[in-house]
C-alpha positions as CSV (number, residue, x, y, z in Angstrom):
1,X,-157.8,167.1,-151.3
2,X,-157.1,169.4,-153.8
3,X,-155.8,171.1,-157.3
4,X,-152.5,170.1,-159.6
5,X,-152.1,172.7,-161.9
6,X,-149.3,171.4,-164.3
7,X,-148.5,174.2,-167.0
8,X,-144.7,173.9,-167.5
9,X,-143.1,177.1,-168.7
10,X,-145.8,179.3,-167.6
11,X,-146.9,181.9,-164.3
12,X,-149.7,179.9,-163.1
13,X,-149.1,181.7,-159.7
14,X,-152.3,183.9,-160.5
15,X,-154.7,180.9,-161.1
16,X,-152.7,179.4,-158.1
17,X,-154.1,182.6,-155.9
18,X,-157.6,182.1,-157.3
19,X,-158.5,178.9,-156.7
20,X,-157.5,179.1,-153.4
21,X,-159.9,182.3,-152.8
22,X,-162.3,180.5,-154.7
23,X,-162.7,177.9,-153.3
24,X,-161.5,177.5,-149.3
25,X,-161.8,174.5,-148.7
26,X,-159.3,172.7,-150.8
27,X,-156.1,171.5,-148.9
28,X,-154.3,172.9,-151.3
29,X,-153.3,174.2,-154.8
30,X,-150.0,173.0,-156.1
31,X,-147.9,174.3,-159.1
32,X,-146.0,171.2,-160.6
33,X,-143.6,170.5,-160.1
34,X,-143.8,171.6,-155.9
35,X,-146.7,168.8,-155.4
36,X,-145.8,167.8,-151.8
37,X,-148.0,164.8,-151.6
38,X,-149.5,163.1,-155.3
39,X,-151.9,161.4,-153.2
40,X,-153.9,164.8,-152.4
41,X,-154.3,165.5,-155.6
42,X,-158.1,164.9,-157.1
43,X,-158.3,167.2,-160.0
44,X,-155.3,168.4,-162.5
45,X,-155.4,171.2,-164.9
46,X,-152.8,171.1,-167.8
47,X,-151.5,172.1,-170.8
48,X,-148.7,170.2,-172.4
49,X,-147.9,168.0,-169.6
50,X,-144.9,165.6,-169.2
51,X,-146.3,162.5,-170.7
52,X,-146.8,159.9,-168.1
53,X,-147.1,162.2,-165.2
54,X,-150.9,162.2,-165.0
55,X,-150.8,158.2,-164.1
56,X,-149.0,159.1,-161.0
57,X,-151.7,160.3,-158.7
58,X,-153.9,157.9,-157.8
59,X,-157.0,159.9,-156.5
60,X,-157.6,161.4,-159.5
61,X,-161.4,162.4,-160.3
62,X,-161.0,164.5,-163.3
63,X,-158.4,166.3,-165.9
64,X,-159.1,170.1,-167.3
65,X,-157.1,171.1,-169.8
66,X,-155.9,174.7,-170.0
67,X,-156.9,175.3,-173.4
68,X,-159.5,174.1,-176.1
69,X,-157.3,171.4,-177.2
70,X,-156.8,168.2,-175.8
71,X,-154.5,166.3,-177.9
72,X,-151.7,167.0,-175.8
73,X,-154.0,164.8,-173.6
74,X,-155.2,162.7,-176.1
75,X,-151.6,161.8,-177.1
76,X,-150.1,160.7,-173.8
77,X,-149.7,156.7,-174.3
78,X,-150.1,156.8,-170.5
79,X,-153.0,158.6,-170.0
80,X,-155.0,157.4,-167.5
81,X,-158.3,155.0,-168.5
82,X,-161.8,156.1,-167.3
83,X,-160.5,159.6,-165.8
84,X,-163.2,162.4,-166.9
85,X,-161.3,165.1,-169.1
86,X,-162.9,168.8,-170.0
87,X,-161.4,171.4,-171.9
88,X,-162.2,175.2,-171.7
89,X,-164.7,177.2,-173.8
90,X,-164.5,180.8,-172.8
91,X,-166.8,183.7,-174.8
92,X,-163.2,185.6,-175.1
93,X,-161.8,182.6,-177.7
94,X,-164.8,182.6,-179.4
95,X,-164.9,186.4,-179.6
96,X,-160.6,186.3,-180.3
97,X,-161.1,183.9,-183.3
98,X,-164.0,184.7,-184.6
99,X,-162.4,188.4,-185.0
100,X,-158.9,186.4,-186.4
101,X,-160.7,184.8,-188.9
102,X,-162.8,188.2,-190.1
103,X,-159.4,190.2,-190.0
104,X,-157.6,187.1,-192.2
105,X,-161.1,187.1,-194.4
106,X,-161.0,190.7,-195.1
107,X,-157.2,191.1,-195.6
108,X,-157.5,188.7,-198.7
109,X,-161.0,190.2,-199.7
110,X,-159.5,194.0,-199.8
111,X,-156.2,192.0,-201.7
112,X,-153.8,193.4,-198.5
113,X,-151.4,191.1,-200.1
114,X,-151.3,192.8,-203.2
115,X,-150.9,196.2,-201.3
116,X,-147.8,194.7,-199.4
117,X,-146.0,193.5,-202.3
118,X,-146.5,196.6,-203.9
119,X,-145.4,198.6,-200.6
120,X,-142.3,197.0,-200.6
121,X,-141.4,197.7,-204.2
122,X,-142.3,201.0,-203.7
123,X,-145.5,200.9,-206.5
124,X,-148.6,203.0,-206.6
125,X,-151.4,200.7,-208.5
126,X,-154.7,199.8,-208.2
127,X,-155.3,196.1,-208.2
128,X,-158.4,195.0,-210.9
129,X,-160.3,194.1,-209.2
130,X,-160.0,195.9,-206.2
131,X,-162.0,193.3,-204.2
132,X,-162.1,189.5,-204.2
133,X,-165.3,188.1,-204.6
134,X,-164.9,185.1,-201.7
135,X,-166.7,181.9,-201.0
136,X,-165.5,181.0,-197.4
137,X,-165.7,177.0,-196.2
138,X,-165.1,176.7,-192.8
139,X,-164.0,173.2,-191.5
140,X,-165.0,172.4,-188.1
141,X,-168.8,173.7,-187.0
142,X,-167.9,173.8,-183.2
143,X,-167.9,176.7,-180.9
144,X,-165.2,178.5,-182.9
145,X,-166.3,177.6,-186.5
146,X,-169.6,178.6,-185.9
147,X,-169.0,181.8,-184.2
148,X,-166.6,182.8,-187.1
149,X,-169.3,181.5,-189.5
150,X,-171.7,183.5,-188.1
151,X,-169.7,186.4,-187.7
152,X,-168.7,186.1,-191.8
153,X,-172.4,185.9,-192.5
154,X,-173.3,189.1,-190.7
155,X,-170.8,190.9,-193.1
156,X,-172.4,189.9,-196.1
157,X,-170.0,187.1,-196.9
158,X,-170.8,183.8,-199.0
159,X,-170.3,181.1,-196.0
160,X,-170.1,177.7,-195.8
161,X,-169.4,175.1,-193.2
162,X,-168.3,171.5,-192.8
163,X,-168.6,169.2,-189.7
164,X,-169.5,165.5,-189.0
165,X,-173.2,166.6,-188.9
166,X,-175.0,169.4,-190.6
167,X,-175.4,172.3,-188.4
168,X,-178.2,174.6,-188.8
169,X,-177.6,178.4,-189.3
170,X,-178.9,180.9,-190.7
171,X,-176.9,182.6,-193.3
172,X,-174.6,179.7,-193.8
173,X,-174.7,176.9,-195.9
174,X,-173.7,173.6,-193.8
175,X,-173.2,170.0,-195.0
176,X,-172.0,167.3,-193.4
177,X,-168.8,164.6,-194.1
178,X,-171.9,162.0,-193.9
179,X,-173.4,163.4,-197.1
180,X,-170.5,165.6,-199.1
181,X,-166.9,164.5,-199.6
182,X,-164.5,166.9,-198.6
183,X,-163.5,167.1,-202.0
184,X,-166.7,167.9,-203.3
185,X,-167.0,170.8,-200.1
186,X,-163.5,172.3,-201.4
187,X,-164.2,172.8,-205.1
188,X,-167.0,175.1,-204.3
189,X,-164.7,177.5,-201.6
190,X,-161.9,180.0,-202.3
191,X,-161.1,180.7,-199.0
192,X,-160.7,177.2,-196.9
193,X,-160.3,177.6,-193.1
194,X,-159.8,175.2,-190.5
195,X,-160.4,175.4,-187.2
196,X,-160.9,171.3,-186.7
197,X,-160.1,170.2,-183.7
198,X,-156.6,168.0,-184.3
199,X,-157.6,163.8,-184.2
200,X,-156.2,161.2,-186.3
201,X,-158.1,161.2,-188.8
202,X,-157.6,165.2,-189.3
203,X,-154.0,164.9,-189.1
204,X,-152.5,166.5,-192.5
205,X,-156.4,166.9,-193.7
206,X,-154.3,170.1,-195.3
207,X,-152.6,168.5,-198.3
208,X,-151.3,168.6,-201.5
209,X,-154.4,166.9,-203.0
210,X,-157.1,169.2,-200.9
211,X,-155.3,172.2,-202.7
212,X,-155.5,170.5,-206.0
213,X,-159.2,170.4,-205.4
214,X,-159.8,174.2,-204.5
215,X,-160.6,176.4,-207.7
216,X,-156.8,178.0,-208.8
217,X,-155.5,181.1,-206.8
218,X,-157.1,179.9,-203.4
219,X,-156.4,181.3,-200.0
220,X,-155.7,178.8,-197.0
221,X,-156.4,180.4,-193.3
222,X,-155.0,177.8,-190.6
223,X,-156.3,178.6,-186.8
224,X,-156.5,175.2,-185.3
225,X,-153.6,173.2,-185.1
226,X,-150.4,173.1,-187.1
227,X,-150.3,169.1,-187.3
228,X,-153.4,170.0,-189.8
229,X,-151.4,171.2,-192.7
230,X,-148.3,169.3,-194.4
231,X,-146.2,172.4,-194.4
232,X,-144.4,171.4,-197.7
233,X,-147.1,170.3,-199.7
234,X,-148.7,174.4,-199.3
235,X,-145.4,175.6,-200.4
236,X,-146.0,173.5,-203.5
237,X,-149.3,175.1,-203.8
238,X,-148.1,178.3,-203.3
239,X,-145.2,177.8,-205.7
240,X,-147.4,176.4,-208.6
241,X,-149.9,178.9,-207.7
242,X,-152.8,176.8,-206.9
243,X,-153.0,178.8,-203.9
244,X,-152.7,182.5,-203.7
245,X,-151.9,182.7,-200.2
246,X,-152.1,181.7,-196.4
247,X,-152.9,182.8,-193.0
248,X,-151.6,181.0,-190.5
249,X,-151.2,180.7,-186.8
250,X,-150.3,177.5,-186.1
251,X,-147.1,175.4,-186.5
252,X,-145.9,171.8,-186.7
253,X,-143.0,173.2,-184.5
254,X,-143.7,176.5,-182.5
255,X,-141.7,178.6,-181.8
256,X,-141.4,178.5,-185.8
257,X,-137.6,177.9,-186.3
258,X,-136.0,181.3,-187.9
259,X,-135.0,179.1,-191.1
260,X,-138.3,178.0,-192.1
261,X,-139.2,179.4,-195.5
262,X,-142.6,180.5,-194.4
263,X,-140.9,183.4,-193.0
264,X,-139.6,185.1,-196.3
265,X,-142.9,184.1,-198.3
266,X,-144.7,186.9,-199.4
267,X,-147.5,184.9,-200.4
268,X,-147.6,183.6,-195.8
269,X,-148.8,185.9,-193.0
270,X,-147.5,184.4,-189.9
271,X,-148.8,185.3,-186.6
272,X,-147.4,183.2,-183.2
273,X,-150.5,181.0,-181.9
274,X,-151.9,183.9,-180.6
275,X,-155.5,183.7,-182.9
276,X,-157.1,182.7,-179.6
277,X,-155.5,182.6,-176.0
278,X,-156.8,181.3,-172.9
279,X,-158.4,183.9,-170.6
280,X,-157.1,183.4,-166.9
281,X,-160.2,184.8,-165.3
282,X,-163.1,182.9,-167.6
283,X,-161.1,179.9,-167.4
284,X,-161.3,179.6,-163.6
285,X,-165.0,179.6,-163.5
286,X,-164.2,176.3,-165.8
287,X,-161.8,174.8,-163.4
288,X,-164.1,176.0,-160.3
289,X,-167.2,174.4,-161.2
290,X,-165.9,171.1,-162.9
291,X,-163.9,170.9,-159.3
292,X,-167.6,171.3,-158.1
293,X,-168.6,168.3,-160.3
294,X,-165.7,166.2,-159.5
295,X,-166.7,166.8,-155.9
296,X,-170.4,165.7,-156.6
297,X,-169.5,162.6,-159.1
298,X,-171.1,165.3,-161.7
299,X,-170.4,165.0,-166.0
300,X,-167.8,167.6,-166.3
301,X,-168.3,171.0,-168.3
302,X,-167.3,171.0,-171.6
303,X,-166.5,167.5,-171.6
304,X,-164.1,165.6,-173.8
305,X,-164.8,162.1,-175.5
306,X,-162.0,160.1,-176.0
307,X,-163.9,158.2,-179.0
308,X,-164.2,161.3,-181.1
309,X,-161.0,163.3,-179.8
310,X,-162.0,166.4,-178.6
């Protein structure tokens, strides 16, 4: 038996090579689509996947995505019932976005967008005042939002985060959706990122209405997904001022098309997914041990539920 790896449009040849050093014993490590035989196949790891394809072997013991998301999963109509799913935590996202969301944080807090603007009109000015006195709310206190909380807090910053259940940590100031409205969580922050994972009920959580709630001449910082934010209601914002800016790394559709009007906004800094990339070599010791687990009828690492959607 062995290991699917189905990664369209990317060298997987590496983590092909790997796995099979890692661990001998399979019969085999396949790159989709050269799977000789679906029936060998007990364990697939994938990222964006043709929907459907995962119901067509029928030994399968467990699914890894190739990523921390897992609504490419998630949103397969065909997706296989009572299969075990993981997806990868590696320290080198956490350390990639936590250091994303300080370089977004402190860009707005030393007003680099004023500097840019200015740069390009060729002006020498001071802004007043020369730093932005922030209140940072972070939505989503998982492995990423707290690590980015955390890392915030060390610098001094006012933090503050918001997840289905309050967290506890020091230096941050955490509620939950159980006991504060969203709305109510918004009107205390000036700088609102998101780094929720993407589920229907967080689908276009970045609205119109949210911006109306953030005090006037708010930044946005979007990290997660870009099926977060309705793209035209933050050029309304921006427009209108409400917001003063946006960070953002994620897309609706990626590659962003060359006519979107995000790219000639001065008030958006666009950077392509790249906040936080798997790490080929910490993300096999994910695939080799749940392929240990699967082996041993184990609960995978990092595992996904299916109720709560990631």
């Amino acid at each position: 038996m062995g290991i699917a790896i189905i990664v369209p449009d990317r060298d997987m040849e590496g983590l092909q090579r790997a796995l099979q050093h890692r661990i001998p014993d399979l019969d085999g490590v396949w790159i989709y689509p050269n799977i000789p035989d679906y029936s060998l196949v007990e364990m697939a790891v994938v990222w964006k996947h043709p929907a459907g394809l995962l119901s067509s072997f029928p030994n399968l013991k467990g699914i890894q995505s190739f990523g921390a998301g897992v609504e490419h999963l998630l949103n397969d109509p065909d997706l296989p019932l009572g299969i075990p799913m993981a997806r990868v935590v590696q320290r080198a996202m956490t350390v990639s976005m936590r250091h994303y969301v300080g370089m977004a944080v402190l860009a707005i807090h030393k007003r680099m967008d004023y500097y840019r603007q200015n740069q390009v009109q060729g002006i020498w000015r001071v802004p007043d005042p020369v730093e932005l006195e922030l209140r940072i709310g972070i939505l989503g206190m998982g492995v990423l939002g707290e690590a980015s909380a955390r890392f915030l807090a060390a610098m001094g910053f006012d933090v503050r985060g918001y997840s289905r259940s309050t967290k506890e940590i020091p230096g941050v100031q955490c509620v939950s959706s159980e006991k504060t409205s969203l709305s109510e969580f918004v009107r205390g922050v000036n700088v609102l990122v998101c780094l929720l994972p993407l589920t229907p009920d967080t689908e276009g959580i970045l609205n119109y209405a949210l911006f109306n709630d953030m005090p006037e001449g708010s930044y946005l910082i979007n990290a997660a997904r870009g099926g977060h934010l309705i793209e035209d209601d933050l050029l309304r914002a921006l427009s209108e001022g409400q917001l003063a800016g946006a960070y953002l790394d994620v897309f609706r559709e990626e590659p962003l098309p060359v006519t979107h009007p995000f790219w000639r906004h001065p008030g958006v800094v666009i950077t392509p997914h790249s906040s936080s990339v798997t790490n080929v070599e910490e993300a096999i010791d994910v695939v080799v041990e749940n392929w240990r687990r699967t082996q041993k009828g184990m609960p995978l690492q990092y595992a996904v539920s299916k109720e709560k959607g990631y």
